[in-house]
VMD Tcl script that draws the C-alpha trace (Angstrom):
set ca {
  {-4.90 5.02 -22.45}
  {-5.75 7.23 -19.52}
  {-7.66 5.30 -16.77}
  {-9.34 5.84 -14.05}
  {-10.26 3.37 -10.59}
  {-13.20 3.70 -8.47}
  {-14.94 1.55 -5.77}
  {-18.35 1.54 -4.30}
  {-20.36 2.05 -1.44}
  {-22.99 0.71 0.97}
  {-25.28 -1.45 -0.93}
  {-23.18 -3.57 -2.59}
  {-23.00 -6.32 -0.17}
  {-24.24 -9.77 -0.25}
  {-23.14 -13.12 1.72}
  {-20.07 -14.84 0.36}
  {-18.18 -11.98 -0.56}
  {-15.04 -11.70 -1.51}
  {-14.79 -14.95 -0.14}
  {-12.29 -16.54 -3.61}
  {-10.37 -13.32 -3.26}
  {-9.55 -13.83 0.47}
  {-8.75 -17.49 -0.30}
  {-6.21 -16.66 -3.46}
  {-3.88 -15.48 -0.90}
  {-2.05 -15.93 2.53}
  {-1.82 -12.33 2.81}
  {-5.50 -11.01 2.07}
  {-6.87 -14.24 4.38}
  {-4.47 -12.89 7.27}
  {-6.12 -9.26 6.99}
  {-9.14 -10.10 7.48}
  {-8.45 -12.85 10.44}
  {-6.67 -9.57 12.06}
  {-9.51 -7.02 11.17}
  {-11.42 -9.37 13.97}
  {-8.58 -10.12 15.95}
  {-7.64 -6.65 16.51}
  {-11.51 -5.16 16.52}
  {-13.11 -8.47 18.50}
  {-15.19 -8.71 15.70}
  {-16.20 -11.58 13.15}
  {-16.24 -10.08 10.16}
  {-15.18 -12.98 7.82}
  {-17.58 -15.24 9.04}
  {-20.53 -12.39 8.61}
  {-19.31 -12.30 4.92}
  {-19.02 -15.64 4.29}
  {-22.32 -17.04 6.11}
  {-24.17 -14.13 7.04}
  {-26.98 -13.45 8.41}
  {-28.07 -10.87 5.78}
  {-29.21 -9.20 9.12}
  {-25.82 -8.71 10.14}
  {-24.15 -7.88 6.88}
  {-26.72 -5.14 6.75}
  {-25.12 -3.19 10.06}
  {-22.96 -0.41 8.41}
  {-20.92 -1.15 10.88}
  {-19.65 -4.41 9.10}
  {-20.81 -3.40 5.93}
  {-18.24 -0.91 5.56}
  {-15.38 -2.44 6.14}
  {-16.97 -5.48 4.23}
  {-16.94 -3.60 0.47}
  {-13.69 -2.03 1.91}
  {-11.81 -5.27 2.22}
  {-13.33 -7.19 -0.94}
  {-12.35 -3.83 -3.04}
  {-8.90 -3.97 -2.07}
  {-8.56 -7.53 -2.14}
  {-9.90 -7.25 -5.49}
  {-7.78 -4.28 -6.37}
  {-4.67 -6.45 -5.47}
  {-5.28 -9.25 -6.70}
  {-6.08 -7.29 -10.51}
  {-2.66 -5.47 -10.41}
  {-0.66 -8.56 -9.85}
  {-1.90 -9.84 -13.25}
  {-2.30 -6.07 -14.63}
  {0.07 -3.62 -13.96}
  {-2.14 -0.54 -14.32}
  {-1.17 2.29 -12.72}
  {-4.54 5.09 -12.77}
  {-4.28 8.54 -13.30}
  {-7.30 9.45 -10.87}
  {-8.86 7.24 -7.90}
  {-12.39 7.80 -6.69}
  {-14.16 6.48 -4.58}
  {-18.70 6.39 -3.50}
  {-19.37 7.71 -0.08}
  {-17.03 4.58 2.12}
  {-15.75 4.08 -1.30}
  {-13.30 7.41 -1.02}
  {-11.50 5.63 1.77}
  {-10.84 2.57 -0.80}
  {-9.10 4.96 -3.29}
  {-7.21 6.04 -0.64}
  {-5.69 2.60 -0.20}
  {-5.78 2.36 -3.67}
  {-3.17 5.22 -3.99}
  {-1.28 4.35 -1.50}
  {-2.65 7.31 1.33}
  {-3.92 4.77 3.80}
  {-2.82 1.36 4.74}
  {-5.41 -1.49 4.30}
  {-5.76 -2.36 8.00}
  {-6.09 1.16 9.00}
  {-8.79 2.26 6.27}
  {-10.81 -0.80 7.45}
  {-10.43 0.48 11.26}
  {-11.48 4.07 10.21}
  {-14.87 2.58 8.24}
  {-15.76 0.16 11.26}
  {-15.78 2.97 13.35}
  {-17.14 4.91 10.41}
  {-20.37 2.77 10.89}
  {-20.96 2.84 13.87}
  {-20.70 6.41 14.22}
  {-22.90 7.44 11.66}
  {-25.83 5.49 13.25}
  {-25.00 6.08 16.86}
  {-24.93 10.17 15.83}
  {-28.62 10.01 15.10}
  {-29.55 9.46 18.41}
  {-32.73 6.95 17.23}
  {-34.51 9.81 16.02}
  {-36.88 8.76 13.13}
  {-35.04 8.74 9.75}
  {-35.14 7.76 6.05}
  {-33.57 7.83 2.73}
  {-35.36 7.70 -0.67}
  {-34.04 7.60 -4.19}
  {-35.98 10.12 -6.27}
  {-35.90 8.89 -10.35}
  {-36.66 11.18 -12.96}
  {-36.07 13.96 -11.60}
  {-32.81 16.47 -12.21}
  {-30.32 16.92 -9.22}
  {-31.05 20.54 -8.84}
  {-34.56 19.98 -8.87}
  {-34.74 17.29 -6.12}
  {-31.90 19.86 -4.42}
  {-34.45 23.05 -4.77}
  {-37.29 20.63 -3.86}
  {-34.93 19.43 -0.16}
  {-34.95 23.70 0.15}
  {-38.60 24.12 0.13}
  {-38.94 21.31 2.54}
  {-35.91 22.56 4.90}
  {-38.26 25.46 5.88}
  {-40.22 22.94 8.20}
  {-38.34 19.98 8.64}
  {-34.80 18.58 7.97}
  {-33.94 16.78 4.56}
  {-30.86 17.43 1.66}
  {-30.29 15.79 -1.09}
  {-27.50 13.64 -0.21}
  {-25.99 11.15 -3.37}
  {-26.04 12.72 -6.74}
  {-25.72 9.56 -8.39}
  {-26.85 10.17 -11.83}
  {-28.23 12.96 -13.75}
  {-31.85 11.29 -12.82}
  {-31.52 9.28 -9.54}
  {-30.67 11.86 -6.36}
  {-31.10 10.19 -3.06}
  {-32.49 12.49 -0.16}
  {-31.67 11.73 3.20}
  {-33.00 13.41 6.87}
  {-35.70 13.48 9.48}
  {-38.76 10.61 8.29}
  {-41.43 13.64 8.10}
  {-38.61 15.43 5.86}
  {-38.33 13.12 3.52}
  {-41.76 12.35 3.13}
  {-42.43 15.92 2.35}
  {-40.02 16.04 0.03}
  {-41.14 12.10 -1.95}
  {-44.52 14.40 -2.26}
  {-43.46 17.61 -3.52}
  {-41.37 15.18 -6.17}
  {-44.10 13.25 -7.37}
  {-46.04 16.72 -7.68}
  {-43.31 17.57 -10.02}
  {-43.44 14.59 -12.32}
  {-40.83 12.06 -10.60}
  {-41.03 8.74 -11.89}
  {-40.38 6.92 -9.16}
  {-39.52 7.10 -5.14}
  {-37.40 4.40 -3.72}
  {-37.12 4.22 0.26}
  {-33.78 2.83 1.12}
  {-33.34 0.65 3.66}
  {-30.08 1.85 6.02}
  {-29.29 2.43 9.62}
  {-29.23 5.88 9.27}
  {-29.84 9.24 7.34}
  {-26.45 9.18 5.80}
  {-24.94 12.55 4.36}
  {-27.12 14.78 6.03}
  {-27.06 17.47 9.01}
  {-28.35 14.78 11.50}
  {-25.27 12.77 12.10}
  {-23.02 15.78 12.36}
  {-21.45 14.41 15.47}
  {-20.38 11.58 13.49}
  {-18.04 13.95 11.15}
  {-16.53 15.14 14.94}
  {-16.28 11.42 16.06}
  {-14.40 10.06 12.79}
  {-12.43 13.64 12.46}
  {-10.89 12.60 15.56}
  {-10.09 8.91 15.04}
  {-8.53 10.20 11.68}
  {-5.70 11.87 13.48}
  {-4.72 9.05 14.84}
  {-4.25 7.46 11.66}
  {-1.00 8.20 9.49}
  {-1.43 9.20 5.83}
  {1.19 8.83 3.38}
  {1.68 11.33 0.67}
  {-0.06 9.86 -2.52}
  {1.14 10.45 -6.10}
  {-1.95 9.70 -7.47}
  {-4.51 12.14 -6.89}
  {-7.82 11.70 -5.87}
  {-11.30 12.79 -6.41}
  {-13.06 13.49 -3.23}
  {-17.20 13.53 -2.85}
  {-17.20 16.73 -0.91}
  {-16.15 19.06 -3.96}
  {-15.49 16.73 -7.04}
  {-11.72 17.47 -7.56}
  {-8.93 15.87 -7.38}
  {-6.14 16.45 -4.80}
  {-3.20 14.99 -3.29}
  {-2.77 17.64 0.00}
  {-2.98 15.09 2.33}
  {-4.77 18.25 4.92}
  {-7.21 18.49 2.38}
  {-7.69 14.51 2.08}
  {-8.18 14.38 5.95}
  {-10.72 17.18 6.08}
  {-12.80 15.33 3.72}
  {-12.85 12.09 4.72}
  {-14.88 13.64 7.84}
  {-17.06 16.11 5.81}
  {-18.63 13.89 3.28}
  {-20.36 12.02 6.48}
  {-22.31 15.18 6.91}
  {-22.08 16.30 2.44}
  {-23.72 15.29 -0.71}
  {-21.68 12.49 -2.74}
  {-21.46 14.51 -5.81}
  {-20.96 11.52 -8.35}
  {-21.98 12.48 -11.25}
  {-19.49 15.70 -11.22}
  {-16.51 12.94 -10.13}
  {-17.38 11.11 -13.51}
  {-18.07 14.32 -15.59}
  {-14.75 15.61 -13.99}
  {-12.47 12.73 -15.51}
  {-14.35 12.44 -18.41}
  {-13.16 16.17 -18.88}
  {-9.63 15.13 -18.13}
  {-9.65 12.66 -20.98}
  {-9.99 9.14 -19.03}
  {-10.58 6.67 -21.65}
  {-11.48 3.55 -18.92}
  {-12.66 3.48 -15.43}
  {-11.95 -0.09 -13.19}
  {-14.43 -0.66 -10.57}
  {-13.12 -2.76 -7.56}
  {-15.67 -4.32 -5.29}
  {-19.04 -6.35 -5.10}
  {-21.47 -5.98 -7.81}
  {-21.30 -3.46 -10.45}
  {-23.64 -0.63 -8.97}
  {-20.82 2.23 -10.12}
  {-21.07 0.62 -13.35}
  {-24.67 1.17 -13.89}
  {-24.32 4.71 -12.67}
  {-21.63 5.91 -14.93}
  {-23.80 4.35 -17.68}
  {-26.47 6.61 -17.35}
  {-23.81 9.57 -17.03}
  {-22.28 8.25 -20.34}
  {-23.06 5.75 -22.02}
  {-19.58 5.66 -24.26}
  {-17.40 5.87 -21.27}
  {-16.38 1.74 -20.93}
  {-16.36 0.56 -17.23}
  {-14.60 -2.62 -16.32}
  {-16.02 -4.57 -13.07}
  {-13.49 -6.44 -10.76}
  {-15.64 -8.44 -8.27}
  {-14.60 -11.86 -8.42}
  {-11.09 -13.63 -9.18}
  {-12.44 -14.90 -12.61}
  {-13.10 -11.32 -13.68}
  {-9.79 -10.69 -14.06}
  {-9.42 -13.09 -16.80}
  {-13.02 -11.22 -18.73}
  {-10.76 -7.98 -17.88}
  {-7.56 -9.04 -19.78}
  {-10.35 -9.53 -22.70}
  {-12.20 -6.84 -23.05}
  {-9.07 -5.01 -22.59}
  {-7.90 -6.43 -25.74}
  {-11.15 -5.77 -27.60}
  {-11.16 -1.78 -26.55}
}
mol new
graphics top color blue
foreach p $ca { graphics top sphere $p radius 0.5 }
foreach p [lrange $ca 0 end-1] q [lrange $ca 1 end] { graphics top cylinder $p $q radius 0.2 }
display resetview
């Protein structure tokens, strides 16, 4: 059985996280103590009480779905040895596969995300901003629609997340312009997402400069397992190419739905998601409804995973 392992993005937070996974062991309780330690932050007790407020900063978000992931991840292949053919990973998610495959070390992907966070709202400079999930709509429609718009003010489609929910992302009068000009063309629905920022677009470009540099300060392993990066949608293990993405995709689109149309091309028979929720669940379920997706969020879903493995 060919498989596949993937791990979300911002949004998939929510107070008590990872909180049983930390607990399990010594090891995952003393990463997080010296996540804080080392960043004079207090990051477990932001996932374990909250506020929402502050669980909401992408500063602490990211690292947040970063740590339960891999906790999670960890946890699953002590009980399953599974070892995937592809990793992937949702916008912060990419730098979760990367610990997945054994490119990054945990601490240091956590590091990279923190500053990750901050940088991509401190790049926008408190300009006005927004993000909006347009449903109903194609990709390349929404992305033709961004083009129209780009002739007066700054917007791009920025997650391709399935082949009928595109988020957009840019300057507030930008994306309003845009939420019109969709409607006009027969939308169902515009969602405006809240976030600190307007992620994956031209606006934060000094972020890509700011994390490009804190990269090289980071050592990267070679992987063996290759994997599928949001900038283009293919795999790789050139660990030049790995670097150079990590910074671009601040500043791309998150081409998702070519990620999962990519392994489902290369045969993958099962995809593991690692991390809160099931968001990348529900997304590959509208890109293919036969492809089964197992969910690794809590320590007793390790146990449902040994079962449905059975049943598949």
């Amino acid at each position: 059985m060919k498989t596949a392992f993937v791990f979300p993005g911002q949004g998939a937070q929510y107070i008590g996280m990872a909180m049983d996974l930390a607990e399990s062991r010594e090891e995952y309780s003393w990463t997080l103590q010296e996540f804080d330690r080392i960043n004079q932050t207090q990051l477990w007790n932001i996932m374990r009480d909250g506020p929402e407020s502050a669980l909401q900063e992408t500063r602490y978000t990211q690292p947040a779905i970063l740590f339960h992931s891999i906790a999670a991840l960890k946890l699953f292949q002590t009980e399953i040895g599974i070892k995937p053919d592809y990793v992937a990973g949702h916008s912060l998610g990419e730098f979760s596969a990367l610990v997945a495959n054994n490119t990054l070390q945990w601490l240091d992907a956590m590091y990279l995300v923190h500053k990750r966070g901050e940088f991509m709202i401190r790049a926008n400079q408190d300009r006005p901003f927004a993000m909006a999930a347009v449903i109903g709509l194609t990709g390349d429609t929404v992305h033709h629609i961004c083009l129209q718009v780009t002739q007066t003010y700054t917007v791009v489609a920025a997650n391709f997340n399935t082949p009928e929910q595109t988020v957009i992302s840019g300057t507030r009068e930008g994306v309003e312009a845009a939420s019109r000009l969709a409607e006009e063309a027969g939308a169902k629905k515009i969602v405006p997402l809240a976030v600190g920022g307007p992620f994956h677009s031209p606006l934060i470009t000094r972020a890509e400069e700011w994390l490009n540099q804190e990269i090289a300060k980071i050592n990267f392993s070679q992987p063996e397992i290759p994997v599928i990066t949001n900038v283009d949608a293919s795999p790789t293990t050139n660990l030049d190419k790995i670097r150079y993405n990590l910074a671009k995709q601040v500043t791309s689109p998150v081409l998702w739905v070519d990620t999962i149309n990519f392994l489902i091309s290369r045969g993958i028979d099962l995809i593991f998601e690692f991390g809160p929720k099931n968001v990348l669940a529900g997304m590959i379920k509208k890109i293919n409804r036969d492809l089964p997706v197992i969910n690794i969020d809590k320590l007793t879903d390790i146990e449902k995973a040994k079962i449905r493995m059975k049943e598949l």
